[in-house]
C-alpha positions as CSV (number, residue, x, y, z in Angstrom):
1,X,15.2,-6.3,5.6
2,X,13.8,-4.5,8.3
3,X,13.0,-0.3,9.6
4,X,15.0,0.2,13.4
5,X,11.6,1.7,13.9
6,X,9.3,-0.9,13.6
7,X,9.1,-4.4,15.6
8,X,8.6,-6.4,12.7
9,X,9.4,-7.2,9.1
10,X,6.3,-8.2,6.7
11,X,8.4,-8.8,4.1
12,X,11.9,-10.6,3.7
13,X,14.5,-12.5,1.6
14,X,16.1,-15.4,3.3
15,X,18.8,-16.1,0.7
16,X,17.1,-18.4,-1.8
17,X,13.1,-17.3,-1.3
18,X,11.1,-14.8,0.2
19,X,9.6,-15.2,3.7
20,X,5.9,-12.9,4.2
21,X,4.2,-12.5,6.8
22,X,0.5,-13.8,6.2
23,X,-1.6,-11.2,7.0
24,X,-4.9,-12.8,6.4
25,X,-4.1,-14.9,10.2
26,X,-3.5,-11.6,11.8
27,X,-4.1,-10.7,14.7
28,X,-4.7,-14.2,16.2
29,X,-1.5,-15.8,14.8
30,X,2.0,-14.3,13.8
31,X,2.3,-17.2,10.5
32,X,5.3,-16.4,7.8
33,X,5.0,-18.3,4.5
34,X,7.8,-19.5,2.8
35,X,7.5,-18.7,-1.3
36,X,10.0,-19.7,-3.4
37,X,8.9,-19.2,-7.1
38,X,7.3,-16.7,-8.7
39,X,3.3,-18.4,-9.4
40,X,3.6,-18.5,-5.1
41,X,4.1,-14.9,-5.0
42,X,1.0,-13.9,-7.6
43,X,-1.3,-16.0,-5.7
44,X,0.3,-14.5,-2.1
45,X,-0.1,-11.3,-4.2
46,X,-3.8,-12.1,-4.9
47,X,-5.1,-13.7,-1.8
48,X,-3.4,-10.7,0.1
49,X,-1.2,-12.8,1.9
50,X,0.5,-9.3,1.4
51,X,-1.1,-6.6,0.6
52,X,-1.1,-3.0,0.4
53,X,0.3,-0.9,-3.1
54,X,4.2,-0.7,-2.5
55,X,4.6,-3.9,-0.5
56,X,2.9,-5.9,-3.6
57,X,5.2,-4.2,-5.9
58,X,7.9,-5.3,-3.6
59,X,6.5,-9.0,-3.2
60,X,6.2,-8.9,-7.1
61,X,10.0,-7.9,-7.5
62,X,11.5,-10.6,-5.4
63,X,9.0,-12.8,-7.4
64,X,11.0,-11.9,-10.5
65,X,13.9,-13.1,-8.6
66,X,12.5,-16.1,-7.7
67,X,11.4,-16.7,-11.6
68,X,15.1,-16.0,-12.6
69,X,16.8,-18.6,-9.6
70,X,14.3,-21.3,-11.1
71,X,14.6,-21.2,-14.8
72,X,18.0,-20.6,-15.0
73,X,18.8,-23.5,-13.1
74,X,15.9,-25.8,-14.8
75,X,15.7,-24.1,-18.2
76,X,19.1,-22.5,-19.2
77,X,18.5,-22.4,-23.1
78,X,14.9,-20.9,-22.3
79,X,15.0,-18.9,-19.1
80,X,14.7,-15.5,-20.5
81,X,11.1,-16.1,-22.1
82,X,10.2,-18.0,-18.9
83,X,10.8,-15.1,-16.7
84,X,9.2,-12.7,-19.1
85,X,6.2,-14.8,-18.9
86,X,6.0,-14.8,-15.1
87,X,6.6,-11.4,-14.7
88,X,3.1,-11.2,-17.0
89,X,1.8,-12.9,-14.4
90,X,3.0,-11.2,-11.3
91,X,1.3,-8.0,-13.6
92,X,-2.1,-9.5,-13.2
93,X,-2.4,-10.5,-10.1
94,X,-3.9,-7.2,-8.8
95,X,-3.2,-4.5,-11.4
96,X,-5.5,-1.6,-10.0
97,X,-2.4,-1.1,-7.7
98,X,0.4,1.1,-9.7
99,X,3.4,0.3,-7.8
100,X,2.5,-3.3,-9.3
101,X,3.4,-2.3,-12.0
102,X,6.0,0.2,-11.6
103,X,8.2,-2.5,-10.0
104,X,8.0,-5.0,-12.9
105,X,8.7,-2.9,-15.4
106,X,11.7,-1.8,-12.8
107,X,12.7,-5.2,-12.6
108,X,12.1,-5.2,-16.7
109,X,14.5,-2.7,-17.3
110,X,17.4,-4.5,-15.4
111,X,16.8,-7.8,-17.5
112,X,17.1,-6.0,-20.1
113,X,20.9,-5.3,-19.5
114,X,21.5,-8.6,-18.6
115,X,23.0,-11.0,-21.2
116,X,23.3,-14.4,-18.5
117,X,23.2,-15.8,-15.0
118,X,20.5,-12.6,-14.2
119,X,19.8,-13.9,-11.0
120,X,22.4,-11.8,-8.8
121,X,21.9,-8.1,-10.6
122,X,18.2,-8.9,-10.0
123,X,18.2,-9.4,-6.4
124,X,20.3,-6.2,-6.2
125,X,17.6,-4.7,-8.1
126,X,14.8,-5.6,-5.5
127,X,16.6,-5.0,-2.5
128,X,17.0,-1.9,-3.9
129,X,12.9,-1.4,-4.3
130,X,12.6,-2.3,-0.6
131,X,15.1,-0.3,0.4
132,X,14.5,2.9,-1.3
133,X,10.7,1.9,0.5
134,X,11.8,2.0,3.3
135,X,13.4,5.5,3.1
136,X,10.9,6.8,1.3
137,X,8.5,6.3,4.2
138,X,10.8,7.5,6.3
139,X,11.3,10.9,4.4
140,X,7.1,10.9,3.9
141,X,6.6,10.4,7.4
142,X,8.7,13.4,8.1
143,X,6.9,15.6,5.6
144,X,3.8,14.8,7.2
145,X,4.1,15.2,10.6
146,X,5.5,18.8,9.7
147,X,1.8,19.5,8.9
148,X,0.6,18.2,12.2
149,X,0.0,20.6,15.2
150,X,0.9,19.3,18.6
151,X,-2.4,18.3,20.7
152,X,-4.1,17.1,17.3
153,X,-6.0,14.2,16.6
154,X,-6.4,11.8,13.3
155,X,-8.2,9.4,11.8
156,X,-6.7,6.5,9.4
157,X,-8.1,3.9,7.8
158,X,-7.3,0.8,6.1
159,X,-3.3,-0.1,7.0
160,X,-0.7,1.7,5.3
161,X,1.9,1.0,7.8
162,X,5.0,-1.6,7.5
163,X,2.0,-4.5,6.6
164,X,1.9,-2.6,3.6
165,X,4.6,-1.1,2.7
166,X,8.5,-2.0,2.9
167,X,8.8,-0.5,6.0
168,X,8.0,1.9,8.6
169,X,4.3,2.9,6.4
170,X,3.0,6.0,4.3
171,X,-0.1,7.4,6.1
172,X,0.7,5.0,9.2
173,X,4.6,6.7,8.9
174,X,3.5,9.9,9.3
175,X,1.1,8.8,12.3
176,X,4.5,7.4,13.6
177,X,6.4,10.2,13.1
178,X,3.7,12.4,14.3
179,X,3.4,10.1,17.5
180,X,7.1,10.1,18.7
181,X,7.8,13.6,17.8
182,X,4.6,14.2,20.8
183,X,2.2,16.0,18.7
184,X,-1.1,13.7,18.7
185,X,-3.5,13.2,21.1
186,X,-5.0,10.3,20.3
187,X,-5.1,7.9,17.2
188,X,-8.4,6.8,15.8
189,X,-8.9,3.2,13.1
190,X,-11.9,3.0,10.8
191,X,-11.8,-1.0,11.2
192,X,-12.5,-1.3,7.0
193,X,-14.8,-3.6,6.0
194,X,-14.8,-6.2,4.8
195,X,-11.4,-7.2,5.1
196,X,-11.0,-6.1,8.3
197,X,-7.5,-4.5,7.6
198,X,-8.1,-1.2,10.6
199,X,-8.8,-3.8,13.2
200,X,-6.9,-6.5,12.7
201,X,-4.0,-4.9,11.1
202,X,-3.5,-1.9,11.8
203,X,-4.5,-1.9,15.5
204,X,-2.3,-5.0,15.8
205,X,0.8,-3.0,13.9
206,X,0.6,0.3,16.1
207,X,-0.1,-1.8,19.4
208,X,2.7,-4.1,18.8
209,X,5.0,-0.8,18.8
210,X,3.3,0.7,22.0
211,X,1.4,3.0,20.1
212,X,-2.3,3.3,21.4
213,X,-5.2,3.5,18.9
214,X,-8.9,3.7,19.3
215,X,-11.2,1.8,16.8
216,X,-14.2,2.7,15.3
217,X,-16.7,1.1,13.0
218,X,-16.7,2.8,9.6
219,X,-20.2,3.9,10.2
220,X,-18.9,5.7,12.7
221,X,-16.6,8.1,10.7
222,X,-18.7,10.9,10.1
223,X,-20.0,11.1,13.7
224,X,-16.4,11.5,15.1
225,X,-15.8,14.1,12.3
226,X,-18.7,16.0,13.4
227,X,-18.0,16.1,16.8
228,X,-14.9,17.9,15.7
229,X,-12.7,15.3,17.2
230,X,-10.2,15.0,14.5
231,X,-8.0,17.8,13.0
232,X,-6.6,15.3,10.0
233,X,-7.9,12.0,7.9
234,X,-4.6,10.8,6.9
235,X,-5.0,7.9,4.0
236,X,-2.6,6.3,1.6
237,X,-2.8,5.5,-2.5
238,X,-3.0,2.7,-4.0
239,X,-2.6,4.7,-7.9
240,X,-3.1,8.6,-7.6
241,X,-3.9,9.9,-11.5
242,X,-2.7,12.5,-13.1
243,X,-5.0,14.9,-12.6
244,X,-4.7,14.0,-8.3
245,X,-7.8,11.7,-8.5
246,X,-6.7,9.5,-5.8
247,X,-7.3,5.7,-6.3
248,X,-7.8,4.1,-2.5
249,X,-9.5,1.7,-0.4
250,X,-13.1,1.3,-0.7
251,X,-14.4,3.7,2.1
252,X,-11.6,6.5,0.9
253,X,-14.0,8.8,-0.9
254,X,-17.2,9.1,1.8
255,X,-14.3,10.0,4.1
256,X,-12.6,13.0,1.9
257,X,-16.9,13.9,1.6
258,X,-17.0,14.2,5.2
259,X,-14.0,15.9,5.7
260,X,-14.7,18.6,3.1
261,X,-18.3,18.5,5.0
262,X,-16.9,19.3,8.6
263,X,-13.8,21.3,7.7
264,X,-11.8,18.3,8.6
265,X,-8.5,18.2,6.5
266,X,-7.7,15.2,4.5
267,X,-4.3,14.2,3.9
268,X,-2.8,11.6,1.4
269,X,0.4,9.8,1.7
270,X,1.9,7.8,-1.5
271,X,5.5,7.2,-2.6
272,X,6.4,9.1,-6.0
273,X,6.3,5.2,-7.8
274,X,2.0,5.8,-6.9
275,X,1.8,8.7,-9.2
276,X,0.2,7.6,-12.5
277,X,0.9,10.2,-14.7
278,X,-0.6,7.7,-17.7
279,X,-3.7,7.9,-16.6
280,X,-5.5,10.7,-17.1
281,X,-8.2,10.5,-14.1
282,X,-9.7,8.0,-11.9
283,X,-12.2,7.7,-14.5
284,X,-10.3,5.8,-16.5
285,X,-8.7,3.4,-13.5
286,X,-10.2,-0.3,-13.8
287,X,-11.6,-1.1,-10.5
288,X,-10.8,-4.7,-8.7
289,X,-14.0,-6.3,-7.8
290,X,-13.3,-8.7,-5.0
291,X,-15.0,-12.1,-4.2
292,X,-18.7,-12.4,-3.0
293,X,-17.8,-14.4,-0.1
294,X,-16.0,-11.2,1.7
295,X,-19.1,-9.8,2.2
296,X,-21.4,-12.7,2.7
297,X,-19.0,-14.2,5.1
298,X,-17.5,-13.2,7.9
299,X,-14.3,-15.0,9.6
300,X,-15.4,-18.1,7.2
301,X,-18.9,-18.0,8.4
302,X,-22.3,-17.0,6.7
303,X,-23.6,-13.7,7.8
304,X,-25.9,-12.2,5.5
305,X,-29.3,-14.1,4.2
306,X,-29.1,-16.7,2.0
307,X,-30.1,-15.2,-1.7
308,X,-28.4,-11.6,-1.3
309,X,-26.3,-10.6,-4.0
310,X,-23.1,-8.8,-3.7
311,X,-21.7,-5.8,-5.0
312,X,-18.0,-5.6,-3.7
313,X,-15.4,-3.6,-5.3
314,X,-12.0,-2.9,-3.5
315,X,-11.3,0.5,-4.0
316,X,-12.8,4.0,-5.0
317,X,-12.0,7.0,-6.9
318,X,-11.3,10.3,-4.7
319,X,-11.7,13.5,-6.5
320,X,-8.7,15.8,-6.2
321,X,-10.5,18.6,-5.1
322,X,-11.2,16.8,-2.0
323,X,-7.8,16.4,-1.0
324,X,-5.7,19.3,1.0
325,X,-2.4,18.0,0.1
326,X,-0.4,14.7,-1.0
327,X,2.7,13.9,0.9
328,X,5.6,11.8,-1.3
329,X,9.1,11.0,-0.3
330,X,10.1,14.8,-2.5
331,X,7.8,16.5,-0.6
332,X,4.0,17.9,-0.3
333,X,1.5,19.0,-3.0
334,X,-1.1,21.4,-2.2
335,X,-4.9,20.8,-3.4
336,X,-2.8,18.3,-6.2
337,X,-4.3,19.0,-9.8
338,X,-2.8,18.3,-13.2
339,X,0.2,20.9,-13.5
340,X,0.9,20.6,-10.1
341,X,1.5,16.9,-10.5
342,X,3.7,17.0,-14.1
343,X,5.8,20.1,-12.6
344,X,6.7,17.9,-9.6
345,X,7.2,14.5,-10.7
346,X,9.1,15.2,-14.0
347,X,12.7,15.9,-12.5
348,X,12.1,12.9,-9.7
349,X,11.0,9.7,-11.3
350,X,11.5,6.8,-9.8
351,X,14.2,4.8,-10.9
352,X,15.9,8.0,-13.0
């Protein structure tokens, strides 16, 4: 499956397996991975072979497909405990990511409406995640560049674009949209330590559909911010809370500071499946604390002095009062706060 507007698909099924795109080789080779059951897709899932909130919960969907293929054909007396146990496992692989979630208990749902051979209504069922993705980019993206005056410039960081989504991107959509409707002037990338994701990923995404970019270190933020070189920060979600407490990339929150510092508006693009309305804040949001070796390495090599110890957790906790307005698929929320949040996601949950 793949977005007419974007020159590549990160994410696709080939009939019998899923094919992803590994984006820990990016930019220096273009490598897809075959996975074809459903441990494969955790560990894809948890290396961040794929990566980014609603293309994980799209990887984990297919998984569940993958789990159903195998154990009905290996295990028909058993399969339906089988899958439910791999869909545990697809959970856990990197939970701090809502859409995770969301999508297994999507893909729960359908099973449970299934009496045998589940294999067919599930792959409907996924194709159905990525697709509706796909659109709901599409839509965000639209949404957003509506806030956008022509002859502004923005700042994104991490990569929210099709890498990391199903297609087309959330913050990286509305850059896009915002780019071919001839509004921005230029397109700065925080490169995002430690993974690397702004320079190798999302420089490589936007250059590979003739989009220019500029990079910056992340250091470098505040300074451009300052200069009053930017008019937007435009990030996406990996869980936003109920309260508008915005769950991100590590890096996220000193940006929304510097914003709210320089008068620099910050904008947040998630899908309506991102919205959390379980969790009460980002208080309460479990934090992924990533390997020592991303920090003490760099490309596979030893950077930092031997003895250092590592404090290295993946994402960070936005406060909603630093953020000028969410954009979803059903449109934007202003300064997002509790009410705001329950009186627009109740009539437009996903799946409904």
């Amino acid at each position: 499956m793949n977005d007419k507007n974007t020159a590549f698909s990160a994410i696709e099924w080939t009939g019998d397996s899923l094919r992803l795109l590994d984006q820990r080789r990016l930019p220096a080779e273009e490598l897809y991975l075959a996975i074809e059951d459903a441990p494969a897709a955790a560990t894809a899932i948890r290396d961040m072979v794929v990566r980014g909130a609603p293309a994980i919960g799209i990887t984990a969907a297919y998984g569940v497909v993958l789990s159903a293929q195998k154990h009905c054909a290996e295990t028909p007396d058993d399969w339906l405990s089988r899958v439910e146990s791999d869909m545990d496992l697809l959970a856990a692989a990197r939970p701090t990511a809502v859409n995770l979630v969301w999508a297994i208990e999507q893909m729960r749902a359908c099973l449970r409406t299934l009496a045998a051979d589940p294999v067919e209504a599930l792959l409907v069922e996924a194709a159905r995640i990525h697709r509706e993705d796909i659109a709901a980019n599409i839509r965000m993206g639209a949404y957003g560049e509506n806030l956008i005056n022509k002859g502004d410039s923005v700042l994104t960081y991490c990569n929210t674009g099709s890498l990391a989504t199903g297609g087309y991107g959330t913050a990286l959509g509305v850059i896009r949209s915002a780019w071919v409707a001839g509004k921005l002037q230029k397109i700065y990338a925080c490169e995002t330590r430690p993974w690397l994701q702004g320079a190798r990923l999302t420089a490589w995404e936007l250059l590979r559909d003739q989009i220019p970019v500029t990079l910056i270190t992340d250091n470098s933020a505040a300074f451009l911010l300052q200069g009053g070189q930017v008019q937007w920060v435009i990030t996406g979600a990996d869980r936003v809370a109920a309260n508008g407490d915005v769950i991100n990339k590590i890096g996220t929150y000193q940006l929304a500071v510097s914003c709210r510092h320089h008068g620099v508006k910050m904008m947040v693009a998630a899908p309506l499946s991102t919205l959390d309305m379980a969790m009460p804040s980002g208080d309460q949001v479990i934090i992924e604390q990533r390997p020592d070796a991303e920090v003490l390495e760099l490309a596979g090599r030893r950077v930092a002095a031997a003895g250092a110890d590592v404090w290295n957790p993946a994402f960070d906790v936005t406060p909603a009062a630093l953020v000028d307005c969410l954009v979803t698929e059903a449109g934007v929320v202003y300064a997002p706060d509790s009410e705001k949040l329950l009186a627009f996601s109740k009539p437009q949950q996903p799946g409904d």
